[in-house]
N, C-alpha and C positions, 0 to 999 in steps of 0.2 A: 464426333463433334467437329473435328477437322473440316476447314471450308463451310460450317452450318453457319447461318444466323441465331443468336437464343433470342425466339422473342416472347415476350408476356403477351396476356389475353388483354382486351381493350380496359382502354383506359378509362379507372373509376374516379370520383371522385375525389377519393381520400388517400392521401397519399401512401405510400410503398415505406411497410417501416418492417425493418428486420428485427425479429429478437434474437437472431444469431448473433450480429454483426454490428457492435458500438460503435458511434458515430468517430470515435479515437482510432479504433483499427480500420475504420474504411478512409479516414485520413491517412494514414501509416500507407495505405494500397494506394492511393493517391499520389503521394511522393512517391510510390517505387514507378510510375508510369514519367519519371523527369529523371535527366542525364543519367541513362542505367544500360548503357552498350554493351561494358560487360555483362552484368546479366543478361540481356537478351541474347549474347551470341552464348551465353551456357544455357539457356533453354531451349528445350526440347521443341515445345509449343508457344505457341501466344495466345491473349483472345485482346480484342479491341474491346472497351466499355463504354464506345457511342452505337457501333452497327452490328456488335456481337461476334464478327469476321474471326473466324479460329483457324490458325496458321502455324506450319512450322516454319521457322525464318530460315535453316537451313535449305529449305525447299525453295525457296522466293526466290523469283530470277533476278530482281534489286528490291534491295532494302532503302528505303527514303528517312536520311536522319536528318535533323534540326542540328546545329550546331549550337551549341550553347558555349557560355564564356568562358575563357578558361581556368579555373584549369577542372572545371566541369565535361563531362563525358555528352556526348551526344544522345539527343533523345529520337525515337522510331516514331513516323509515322505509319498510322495502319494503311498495308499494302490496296485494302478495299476502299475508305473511305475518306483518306489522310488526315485524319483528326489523331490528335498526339496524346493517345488515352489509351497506351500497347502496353499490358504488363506481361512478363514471362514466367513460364513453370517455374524458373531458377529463382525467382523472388520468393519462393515458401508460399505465396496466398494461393489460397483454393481455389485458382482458375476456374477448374473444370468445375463448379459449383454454380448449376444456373443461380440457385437466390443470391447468392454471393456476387454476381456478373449483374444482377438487376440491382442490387440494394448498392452498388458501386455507381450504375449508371441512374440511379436515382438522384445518389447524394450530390453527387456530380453536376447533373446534368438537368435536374431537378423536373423530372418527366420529360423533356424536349431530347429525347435522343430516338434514335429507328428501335433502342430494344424497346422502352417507351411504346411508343406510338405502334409496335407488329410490322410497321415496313420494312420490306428488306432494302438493301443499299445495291445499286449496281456498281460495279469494280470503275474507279475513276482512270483515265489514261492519263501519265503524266509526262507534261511537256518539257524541254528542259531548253530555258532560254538562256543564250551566253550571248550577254552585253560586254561592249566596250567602254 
């Protein structure tokens, strides 16, 4: 899964509703994707839940974080598509669970994400401007 996209088959209708996964716990997954650095540096993997991007952060030549206030932890953006929706294995949720990874980028995203819609995401370059 590492480096894969997850994506679903075209888009119906009716929207993506999990019987696994309560609208309570995919909020709960939700907050753990905001100020969570330490967890992301004790996870193994990651997966993005806008473009599906499945990553070891150890592996990444730079990690892209958001700064948040403080005395809140910095949040990851995803190395492929920088949308700040990165959760890690160290979080306890079932990453590697595609309907888990879709019924997240559902509730989230509310069908407008690349798992959504089967496109994959190409890898963004990112520029780094230093003003004066």
């Amino acid at each position: 899964m590492e480096g894969k996209h997850l994506m679903k088959p075209k888009k119906t209708n009716a929207p993506f509703v999990s019987s696994r996964f309560s609208p309570d716990y995919l909020k709960k997954a939700h907050d753990a994707t905001f100020a969570h650095e330490s967890v992301i540096r004790a996870s193994d993997h990651c997966v993005c839940f806008y473009c599906g991007h499945s990553f070891k952060p150890s592996e990444e030549e730079k990690l892209f974080w958001i700064d948040e206030r403080p005395p809140r932890e910095r949040t990851l953006r995803c190395p492929m598509c920088a949308i700040d929706c990165v959760i890690g294995s160290a979080s306890s949720f079932p990453i590697d669970d595609p309907e888990f990874v879709l019924a997240c980028s559902e509730a989230w995203f509310s069908g407008i994400s690349r798992i959504s819609d089967g496109k994959p995401v190409d890898k963004l370059s990112y520029v780094h401007l230093i003003l004066d």
